[in-house]
PDB file with SEQRES, HELIX, SHEET and CRYST1 records, atoms N, CA, C and O in Angstrom:
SEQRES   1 A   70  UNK UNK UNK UNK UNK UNK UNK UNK UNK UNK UNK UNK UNK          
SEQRES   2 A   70  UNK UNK UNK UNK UNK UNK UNK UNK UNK UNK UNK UNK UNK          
SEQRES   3 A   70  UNK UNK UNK UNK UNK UNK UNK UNK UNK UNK UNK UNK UNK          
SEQRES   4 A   70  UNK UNK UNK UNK UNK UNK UNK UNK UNK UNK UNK UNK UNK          
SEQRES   5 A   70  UNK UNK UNK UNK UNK UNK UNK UNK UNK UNK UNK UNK UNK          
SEQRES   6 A   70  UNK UNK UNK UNK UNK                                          
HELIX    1 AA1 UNK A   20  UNK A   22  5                                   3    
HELIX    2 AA2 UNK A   25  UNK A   40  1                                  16    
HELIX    3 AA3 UNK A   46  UNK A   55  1                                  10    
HELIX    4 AA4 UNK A   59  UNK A   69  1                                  11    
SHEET    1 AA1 2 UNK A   6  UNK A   8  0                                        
SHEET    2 AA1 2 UNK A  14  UNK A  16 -1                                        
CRYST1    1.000    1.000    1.000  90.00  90.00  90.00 P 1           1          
ATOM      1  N   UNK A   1     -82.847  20.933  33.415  1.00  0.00           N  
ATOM      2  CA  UNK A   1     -82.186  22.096  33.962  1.00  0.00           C  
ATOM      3  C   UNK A   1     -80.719  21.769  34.230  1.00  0.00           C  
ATOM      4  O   UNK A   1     -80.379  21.708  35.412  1.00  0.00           O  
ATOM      5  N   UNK A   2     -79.896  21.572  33.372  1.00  0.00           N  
ATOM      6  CA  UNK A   2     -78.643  21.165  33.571  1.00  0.00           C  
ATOM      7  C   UNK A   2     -77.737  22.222  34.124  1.00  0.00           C  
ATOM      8  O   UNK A   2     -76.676  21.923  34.672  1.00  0.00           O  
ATOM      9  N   UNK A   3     -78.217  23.655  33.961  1.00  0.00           N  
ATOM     10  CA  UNK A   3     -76.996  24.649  33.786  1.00  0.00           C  
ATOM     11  C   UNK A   3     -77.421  25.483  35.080  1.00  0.00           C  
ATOM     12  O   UNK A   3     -76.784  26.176  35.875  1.00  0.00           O  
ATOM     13  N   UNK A   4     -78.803  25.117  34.955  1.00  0.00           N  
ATOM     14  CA  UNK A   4     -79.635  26.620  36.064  1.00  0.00           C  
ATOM     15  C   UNK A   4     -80.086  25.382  37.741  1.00  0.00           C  
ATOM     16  O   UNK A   4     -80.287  24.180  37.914  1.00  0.00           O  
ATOM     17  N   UNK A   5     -80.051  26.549  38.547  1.00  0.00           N  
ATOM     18  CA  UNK A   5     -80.590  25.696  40.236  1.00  0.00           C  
ATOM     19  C   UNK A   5     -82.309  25.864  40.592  1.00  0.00           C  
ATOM     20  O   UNK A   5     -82.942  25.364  41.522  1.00  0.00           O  
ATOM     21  N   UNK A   6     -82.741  26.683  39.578  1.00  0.00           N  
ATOM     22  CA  UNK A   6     -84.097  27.237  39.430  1.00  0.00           C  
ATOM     23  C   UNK A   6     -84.464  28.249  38.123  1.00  0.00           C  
ATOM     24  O   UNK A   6     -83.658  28.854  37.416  1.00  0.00           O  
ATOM     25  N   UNK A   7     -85.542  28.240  38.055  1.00  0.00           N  
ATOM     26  CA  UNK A   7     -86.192  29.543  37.336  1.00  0.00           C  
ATOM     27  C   UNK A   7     -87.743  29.894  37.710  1.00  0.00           C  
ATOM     28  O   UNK A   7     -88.599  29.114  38.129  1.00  0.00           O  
ATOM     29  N   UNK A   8     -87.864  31.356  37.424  1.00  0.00           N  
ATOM     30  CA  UNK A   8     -89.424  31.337  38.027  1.00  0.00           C  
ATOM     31  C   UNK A   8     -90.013  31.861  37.077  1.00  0.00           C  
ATOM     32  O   UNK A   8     -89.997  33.057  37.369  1.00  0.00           O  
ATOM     33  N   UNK A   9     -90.608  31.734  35.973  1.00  0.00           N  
ATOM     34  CA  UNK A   9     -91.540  31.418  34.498  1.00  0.00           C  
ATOM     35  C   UNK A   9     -92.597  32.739  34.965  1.00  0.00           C  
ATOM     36  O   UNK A   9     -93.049  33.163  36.029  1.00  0.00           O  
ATOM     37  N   UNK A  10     -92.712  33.170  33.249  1.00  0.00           N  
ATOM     38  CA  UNK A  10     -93.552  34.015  33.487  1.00  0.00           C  
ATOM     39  C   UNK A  10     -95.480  33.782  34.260  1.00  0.00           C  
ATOM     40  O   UNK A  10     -96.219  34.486  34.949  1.00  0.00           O  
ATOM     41  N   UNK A  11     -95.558  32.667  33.745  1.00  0.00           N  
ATOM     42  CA  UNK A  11     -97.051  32.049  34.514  1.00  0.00           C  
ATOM     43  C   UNK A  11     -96.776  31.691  35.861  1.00  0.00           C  
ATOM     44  O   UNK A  11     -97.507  30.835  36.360  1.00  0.00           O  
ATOM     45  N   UNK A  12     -95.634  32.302  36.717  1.00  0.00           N  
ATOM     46  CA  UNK A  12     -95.329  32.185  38.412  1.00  0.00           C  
ATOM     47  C   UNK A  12     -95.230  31.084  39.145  1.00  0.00           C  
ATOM     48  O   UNK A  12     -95.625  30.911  40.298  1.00  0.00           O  
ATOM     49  N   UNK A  13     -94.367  29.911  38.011  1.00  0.00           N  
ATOM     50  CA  UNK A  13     -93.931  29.027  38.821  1.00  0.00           C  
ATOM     51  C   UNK A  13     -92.499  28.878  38.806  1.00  0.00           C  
ATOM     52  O   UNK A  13     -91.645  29.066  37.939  1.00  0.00           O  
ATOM     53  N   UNK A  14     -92.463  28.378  40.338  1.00  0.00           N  
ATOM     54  CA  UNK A  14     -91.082  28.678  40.267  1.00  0.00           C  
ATOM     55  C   UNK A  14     -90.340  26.774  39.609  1.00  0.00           C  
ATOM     56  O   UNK A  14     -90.969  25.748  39.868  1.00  0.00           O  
ATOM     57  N   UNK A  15     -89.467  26.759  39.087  1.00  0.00           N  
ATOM     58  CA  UNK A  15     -88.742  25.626  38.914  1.00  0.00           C  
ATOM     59  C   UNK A  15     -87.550  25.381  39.474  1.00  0.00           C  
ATOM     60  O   UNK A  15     -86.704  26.269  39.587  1.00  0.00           O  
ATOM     61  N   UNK A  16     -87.324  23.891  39.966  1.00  0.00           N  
ATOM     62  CA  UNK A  16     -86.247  24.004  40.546  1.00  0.00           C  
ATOM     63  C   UNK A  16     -85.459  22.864  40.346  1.00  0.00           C  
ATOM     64  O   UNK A  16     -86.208  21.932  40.053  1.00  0.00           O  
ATOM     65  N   UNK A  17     -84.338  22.531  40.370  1.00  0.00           N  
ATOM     66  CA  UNK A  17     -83.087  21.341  39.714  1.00  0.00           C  
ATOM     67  C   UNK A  17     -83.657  20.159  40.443  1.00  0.00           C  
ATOM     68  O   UNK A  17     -83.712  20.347  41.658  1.00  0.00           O  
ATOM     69  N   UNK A  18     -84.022  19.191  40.103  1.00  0.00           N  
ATOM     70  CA  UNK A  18     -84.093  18.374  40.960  1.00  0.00           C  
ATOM     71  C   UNK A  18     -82.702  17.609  41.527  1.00  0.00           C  
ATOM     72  O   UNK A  18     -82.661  16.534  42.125  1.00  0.00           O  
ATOM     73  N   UNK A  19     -81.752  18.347  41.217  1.00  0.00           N  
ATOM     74  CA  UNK A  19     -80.163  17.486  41.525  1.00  0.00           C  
ATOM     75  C   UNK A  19     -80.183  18.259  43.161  1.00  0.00           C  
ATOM     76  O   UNK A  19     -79.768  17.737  44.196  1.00  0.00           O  
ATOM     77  N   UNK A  20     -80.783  19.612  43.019  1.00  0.00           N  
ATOM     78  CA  UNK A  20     -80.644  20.472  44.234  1.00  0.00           C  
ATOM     79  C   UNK A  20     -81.125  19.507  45.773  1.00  0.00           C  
ATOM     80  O   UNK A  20     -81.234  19.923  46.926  1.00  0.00           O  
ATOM     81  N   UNK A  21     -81.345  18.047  45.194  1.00  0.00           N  
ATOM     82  CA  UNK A  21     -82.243  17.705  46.962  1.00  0.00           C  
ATOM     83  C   UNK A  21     -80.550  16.630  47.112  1.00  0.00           C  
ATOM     84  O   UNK A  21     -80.445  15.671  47.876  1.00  0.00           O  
ATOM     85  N   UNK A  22     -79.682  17.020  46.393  1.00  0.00           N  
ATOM     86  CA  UNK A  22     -78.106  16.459  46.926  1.00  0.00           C  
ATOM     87  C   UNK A  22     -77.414  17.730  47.848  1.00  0.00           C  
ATOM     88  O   UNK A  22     -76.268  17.469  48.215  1.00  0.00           O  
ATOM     89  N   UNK A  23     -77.806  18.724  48.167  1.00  0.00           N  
ATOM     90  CA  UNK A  23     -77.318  20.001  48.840  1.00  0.00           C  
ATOM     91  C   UNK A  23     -78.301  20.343  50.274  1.00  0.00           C  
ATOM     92  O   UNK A  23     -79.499  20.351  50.558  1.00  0.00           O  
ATOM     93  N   UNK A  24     -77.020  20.605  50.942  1.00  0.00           N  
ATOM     94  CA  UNK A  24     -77.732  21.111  52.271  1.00  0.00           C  
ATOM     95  C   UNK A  24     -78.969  22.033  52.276  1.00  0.00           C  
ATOM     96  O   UNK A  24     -78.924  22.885  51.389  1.00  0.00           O  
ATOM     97  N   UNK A  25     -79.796  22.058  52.872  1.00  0.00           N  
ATOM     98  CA  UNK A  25     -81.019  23.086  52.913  1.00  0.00           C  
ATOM     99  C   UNK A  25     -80.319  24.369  52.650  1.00  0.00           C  
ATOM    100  O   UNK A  25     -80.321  24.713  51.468  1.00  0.00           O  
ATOM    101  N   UNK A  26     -79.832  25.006  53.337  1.00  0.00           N  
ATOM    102  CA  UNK A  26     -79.195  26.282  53.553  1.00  0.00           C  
ATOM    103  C   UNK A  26     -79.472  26.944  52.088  1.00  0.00           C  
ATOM    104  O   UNK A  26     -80.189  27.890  51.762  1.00  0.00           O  
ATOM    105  N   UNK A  27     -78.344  25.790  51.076  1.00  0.00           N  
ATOM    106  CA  UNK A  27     -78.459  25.988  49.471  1.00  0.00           C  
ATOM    107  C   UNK A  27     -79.811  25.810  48.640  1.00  0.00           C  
ATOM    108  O   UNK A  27     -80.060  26.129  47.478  1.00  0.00           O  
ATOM    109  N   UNK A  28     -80.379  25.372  49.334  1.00  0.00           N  
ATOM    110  CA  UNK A  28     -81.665  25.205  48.624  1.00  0.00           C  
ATOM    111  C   UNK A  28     -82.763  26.355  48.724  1.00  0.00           C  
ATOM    112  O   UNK A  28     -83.538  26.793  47.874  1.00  0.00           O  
ATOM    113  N   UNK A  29     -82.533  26.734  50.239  1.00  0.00           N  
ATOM    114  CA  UNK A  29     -83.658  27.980  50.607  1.00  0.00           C  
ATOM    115  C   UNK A  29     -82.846  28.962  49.866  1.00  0.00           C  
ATOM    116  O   UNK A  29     -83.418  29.788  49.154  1.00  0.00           O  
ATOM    117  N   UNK A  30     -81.471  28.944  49.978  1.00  0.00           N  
ATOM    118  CA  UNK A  30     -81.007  30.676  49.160  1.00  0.00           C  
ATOM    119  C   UNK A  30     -81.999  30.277  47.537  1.00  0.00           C  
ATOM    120  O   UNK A  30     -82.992  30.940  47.239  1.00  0.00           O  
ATOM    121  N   UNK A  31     -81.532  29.218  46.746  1.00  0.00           N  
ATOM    122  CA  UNK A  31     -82.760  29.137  45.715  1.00  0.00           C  
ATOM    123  C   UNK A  31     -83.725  29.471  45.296  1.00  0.00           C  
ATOM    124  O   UNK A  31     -84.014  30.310  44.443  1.00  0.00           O  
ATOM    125  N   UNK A  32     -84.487  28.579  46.101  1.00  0.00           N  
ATOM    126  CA  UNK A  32     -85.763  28.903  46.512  1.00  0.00           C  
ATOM    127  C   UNK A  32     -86.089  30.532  46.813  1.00  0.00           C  
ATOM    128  O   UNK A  32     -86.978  30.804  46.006  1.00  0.00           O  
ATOM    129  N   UNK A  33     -85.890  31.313  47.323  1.00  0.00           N  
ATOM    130  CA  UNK A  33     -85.668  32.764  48.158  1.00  0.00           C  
ATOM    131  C   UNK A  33     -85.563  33.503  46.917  1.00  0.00           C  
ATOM    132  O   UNK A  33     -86.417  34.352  46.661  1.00  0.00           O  
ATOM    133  N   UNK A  34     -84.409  33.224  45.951  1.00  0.00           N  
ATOM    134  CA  UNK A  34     -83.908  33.931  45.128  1.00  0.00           C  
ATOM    135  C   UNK A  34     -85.059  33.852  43.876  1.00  0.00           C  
ATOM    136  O   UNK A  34     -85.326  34.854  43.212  1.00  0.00           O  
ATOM    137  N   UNK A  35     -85.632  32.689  43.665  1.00  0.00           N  
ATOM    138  CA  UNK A  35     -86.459  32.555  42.650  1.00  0.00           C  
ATOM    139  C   UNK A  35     -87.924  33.636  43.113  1.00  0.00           C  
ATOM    140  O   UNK A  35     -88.479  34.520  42.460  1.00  0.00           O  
ATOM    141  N   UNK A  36     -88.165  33.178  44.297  1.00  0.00           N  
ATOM    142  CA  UNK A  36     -89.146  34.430  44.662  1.00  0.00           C  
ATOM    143  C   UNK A  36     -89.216  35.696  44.741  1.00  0.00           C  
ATOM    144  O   UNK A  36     -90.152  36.487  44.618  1.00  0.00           O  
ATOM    145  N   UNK A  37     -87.731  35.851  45.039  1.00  0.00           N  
ATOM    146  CA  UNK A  37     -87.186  37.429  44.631  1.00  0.00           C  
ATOM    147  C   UNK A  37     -87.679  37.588  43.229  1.00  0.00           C  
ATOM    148  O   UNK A  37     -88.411  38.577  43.201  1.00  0.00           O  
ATOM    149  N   UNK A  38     -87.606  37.166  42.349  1.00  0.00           N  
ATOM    150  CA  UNK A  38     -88.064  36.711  40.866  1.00  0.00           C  
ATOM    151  C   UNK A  38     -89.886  37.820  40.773  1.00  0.00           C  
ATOM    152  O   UNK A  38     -90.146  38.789  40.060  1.00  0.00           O  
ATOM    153  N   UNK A  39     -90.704  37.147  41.743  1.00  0.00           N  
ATOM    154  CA  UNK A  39     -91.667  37.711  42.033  1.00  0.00           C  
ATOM    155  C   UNK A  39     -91.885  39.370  41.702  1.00  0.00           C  
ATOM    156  O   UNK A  39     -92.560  39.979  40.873  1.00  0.00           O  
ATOM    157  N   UNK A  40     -91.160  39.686  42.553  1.00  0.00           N  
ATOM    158  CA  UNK A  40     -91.022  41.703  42.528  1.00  0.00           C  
ATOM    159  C   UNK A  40     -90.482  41.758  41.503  1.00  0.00           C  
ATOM    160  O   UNK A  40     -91.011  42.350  40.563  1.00  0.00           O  
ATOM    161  N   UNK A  41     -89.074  41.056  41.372  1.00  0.00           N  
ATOM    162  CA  UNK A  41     -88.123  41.858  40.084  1.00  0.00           C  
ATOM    163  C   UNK A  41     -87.750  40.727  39.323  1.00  0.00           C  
ATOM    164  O   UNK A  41     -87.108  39.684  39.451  1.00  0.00           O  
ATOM    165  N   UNK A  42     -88.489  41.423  38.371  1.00  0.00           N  
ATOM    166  CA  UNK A  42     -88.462  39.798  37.035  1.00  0.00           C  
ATOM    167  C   UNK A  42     -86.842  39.870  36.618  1.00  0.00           C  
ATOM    168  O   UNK A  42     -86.441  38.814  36.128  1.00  0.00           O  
ATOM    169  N   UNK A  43     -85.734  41.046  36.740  1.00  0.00           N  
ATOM    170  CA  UNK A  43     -84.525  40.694  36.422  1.00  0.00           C  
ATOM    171  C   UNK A  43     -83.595  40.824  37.098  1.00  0.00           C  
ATOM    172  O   UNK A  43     -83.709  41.471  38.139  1.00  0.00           O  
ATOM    173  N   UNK A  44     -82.323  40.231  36.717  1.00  0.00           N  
ATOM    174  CA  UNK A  44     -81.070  40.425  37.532  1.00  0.00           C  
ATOM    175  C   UNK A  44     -80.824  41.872  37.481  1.00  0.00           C  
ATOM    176  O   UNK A  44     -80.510  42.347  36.389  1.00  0.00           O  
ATOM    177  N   UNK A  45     -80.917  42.615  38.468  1.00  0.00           N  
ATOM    178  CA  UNK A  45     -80.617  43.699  38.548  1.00  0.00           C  
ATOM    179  C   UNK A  45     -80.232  44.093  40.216  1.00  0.00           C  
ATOM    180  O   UNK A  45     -80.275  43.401  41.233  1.00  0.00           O  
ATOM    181  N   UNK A  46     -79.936  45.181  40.041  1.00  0.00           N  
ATOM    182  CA  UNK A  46     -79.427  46.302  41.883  1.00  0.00           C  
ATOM    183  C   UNK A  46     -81.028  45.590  42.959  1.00  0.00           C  
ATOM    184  O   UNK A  46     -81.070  44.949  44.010  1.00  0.00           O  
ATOM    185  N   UNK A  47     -81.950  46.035  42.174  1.00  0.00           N  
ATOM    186  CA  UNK A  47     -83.386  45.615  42.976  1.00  0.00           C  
ATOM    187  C   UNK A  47     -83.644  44.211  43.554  1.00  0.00           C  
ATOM    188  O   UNK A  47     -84.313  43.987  44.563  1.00  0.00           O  
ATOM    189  N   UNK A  48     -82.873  43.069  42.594  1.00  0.00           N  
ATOM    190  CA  UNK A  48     -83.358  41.879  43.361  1.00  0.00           C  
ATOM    191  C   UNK A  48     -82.331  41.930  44.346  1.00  0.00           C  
ATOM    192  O   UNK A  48     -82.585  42.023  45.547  1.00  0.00           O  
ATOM    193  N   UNK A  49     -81.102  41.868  43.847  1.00  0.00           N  
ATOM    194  CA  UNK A  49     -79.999  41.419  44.678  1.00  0.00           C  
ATOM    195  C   UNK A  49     -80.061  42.197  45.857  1.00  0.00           C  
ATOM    196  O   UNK A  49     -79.511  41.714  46.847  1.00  0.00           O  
ATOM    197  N   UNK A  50     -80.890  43.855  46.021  1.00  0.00           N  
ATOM    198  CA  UNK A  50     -81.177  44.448  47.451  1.00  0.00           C  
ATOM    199  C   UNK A  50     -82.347  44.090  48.545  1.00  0.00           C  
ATOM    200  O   UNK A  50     -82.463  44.236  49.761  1.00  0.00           O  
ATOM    201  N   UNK A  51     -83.197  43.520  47.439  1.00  0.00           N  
ATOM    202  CA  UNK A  51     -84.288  42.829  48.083  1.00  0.00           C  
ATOM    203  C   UNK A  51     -83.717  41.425  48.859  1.00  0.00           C  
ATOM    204  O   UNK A  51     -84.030  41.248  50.036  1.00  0.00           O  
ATOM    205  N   UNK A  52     -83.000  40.593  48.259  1.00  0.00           N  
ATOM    206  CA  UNK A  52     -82.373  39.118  48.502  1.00  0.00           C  
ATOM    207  C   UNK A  52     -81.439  39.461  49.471  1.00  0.00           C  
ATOM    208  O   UNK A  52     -81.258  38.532  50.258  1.00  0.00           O  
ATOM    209  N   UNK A  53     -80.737  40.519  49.720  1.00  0.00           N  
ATOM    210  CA  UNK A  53     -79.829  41.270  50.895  1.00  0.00           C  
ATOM    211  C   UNK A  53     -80.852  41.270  52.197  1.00  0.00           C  
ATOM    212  O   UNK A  53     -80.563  40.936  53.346  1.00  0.00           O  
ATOM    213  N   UNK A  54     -82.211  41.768  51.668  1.00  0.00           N  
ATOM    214  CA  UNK A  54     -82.910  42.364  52.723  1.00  0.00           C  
ATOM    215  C   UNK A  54     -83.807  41.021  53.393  1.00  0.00           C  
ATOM    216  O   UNK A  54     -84.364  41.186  54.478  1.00  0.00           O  
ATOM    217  N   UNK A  55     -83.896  39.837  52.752  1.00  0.00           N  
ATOM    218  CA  UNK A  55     -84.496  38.982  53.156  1.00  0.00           C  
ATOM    219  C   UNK A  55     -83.519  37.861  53.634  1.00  0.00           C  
ATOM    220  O   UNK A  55     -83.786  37.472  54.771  1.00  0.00           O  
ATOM    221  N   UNK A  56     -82.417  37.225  53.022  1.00  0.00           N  
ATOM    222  CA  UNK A  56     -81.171  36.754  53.083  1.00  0.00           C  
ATOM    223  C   UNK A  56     -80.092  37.355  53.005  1.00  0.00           C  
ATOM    224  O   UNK A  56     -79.502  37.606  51.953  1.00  0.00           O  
ATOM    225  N   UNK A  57     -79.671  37.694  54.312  1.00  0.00           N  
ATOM    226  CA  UNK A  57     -78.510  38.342  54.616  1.00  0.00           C  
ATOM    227  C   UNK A  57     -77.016  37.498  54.062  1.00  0.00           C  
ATOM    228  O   UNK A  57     -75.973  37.732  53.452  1.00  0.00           O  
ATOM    229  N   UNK A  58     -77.418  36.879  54.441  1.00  0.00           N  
ATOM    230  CA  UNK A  58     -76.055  35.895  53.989  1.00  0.00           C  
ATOM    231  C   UNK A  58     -76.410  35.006  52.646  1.00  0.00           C  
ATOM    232  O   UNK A  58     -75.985  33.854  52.555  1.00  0.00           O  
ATOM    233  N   UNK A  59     -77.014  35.458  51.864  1.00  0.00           N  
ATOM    234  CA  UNK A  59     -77.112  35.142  50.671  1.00  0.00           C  
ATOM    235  C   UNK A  59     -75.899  34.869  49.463  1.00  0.00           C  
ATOM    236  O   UNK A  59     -75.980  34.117  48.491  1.00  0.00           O  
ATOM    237  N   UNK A  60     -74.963  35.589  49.803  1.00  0.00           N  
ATOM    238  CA  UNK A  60     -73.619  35.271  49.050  1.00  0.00           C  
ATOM    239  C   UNK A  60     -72.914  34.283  49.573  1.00  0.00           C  
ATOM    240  O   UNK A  60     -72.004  33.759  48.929  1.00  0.00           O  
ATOM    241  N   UNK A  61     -73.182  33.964  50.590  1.00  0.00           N  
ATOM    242  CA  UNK A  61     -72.416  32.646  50.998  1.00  0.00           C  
ATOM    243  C   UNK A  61     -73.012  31.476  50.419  1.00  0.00           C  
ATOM    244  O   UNK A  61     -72.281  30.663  49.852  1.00  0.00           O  
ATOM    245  N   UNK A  62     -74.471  31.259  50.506  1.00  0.00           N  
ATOM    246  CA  UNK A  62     -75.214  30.345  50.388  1.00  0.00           C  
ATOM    247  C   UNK A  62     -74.737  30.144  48.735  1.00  0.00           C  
ATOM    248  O   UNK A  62     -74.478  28.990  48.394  1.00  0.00           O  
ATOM    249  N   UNK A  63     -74.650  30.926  48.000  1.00  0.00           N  
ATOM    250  CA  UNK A  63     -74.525  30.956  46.561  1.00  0.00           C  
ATOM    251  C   UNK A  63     -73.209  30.152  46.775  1.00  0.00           C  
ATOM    252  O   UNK A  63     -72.978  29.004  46.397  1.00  0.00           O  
ATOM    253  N   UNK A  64     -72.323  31.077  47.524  1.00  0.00           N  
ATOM    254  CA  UNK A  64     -70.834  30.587  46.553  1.00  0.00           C  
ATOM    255  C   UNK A  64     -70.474  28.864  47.514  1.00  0.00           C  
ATOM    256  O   UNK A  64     -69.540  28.242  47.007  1.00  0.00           O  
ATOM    257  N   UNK A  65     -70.902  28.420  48.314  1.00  0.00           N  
ATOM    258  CA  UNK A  65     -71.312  27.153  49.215  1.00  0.00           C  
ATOM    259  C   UNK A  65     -71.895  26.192  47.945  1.00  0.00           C  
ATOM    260  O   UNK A  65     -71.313  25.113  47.826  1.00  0.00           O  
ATOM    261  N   UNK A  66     -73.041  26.491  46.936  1.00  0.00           N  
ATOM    262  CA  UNK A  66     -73.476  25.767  46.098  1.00  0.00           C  
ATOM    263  C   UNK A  66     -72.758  25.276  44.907  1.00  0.00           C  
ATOM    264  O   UNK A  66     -72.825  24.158  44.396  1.00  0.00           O  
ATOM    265  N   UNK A  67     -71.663  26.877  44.351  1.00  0.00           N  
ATOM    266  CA  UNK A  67     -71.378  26.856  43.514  1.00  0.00           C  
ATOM    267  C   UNK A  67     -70.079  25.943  43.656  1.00  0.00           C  
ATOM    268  O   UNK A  67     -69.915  25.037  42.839  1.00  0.00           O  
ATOM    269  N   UNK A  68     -69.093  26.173  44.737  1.00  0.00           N  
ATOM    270  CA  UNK A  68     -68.259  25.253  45.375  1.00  0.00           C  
ATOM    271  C   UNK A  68     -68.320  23.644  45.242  1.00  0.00           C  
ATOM    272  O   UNK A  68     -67.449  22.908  44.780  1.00  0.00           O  
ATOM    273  N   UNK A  69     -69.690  23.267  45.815  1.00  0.00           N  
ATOM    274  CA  UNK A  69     -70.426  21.516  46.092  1.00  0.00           C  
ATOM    275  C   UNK A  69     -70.417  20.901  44.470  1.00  0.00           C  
ATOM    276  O   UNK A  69     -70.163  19.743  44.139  1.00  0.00           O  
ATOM    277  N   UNK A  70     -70.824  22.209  43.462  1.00  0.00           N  
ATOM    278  CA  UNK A  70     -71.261  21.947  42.160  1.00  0.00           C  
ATOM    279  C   UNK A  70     -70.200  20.611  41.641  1.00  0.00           C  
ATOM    280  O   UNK A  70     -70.321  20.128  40.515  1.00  0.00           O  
TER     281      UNK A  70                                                      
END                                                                             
């Protein structure tokens, strides 16, 4: 997984970077969170990112915190 921090596969597992256990939790649960969002809405669309609002409020931080460390 060089490019991606997770993915969650159609047989419902989620995958995740193993580089991700160099990052604060914070970055890891937005991950984690986001891949489960995955669950309801298999795509990037208005629906996950309102669902991921509604469960992680501060979800854009956590992202741009990771993308920053990268």
């Amino acid at each position: 997984m060089e490019k991606r921090w997770g993915s969650y596969t159609p047989s419902g597992r989620v995958l995740l970077n193993p580089d991700l256990i160099r990052y604060p939790t914070y970055c890891i649960d937005y991950v984690i969170i986001h891949e489960m969002c995955h669950v309801k809405h298999p795509n990037h669309n208005k629906k996950i990112y309102d669902l991921l609002s509604d469960v992680l409020p501060d979800w854009e931080y956590r992202k741009k915190r990771l993308e920053q460390m990268d």
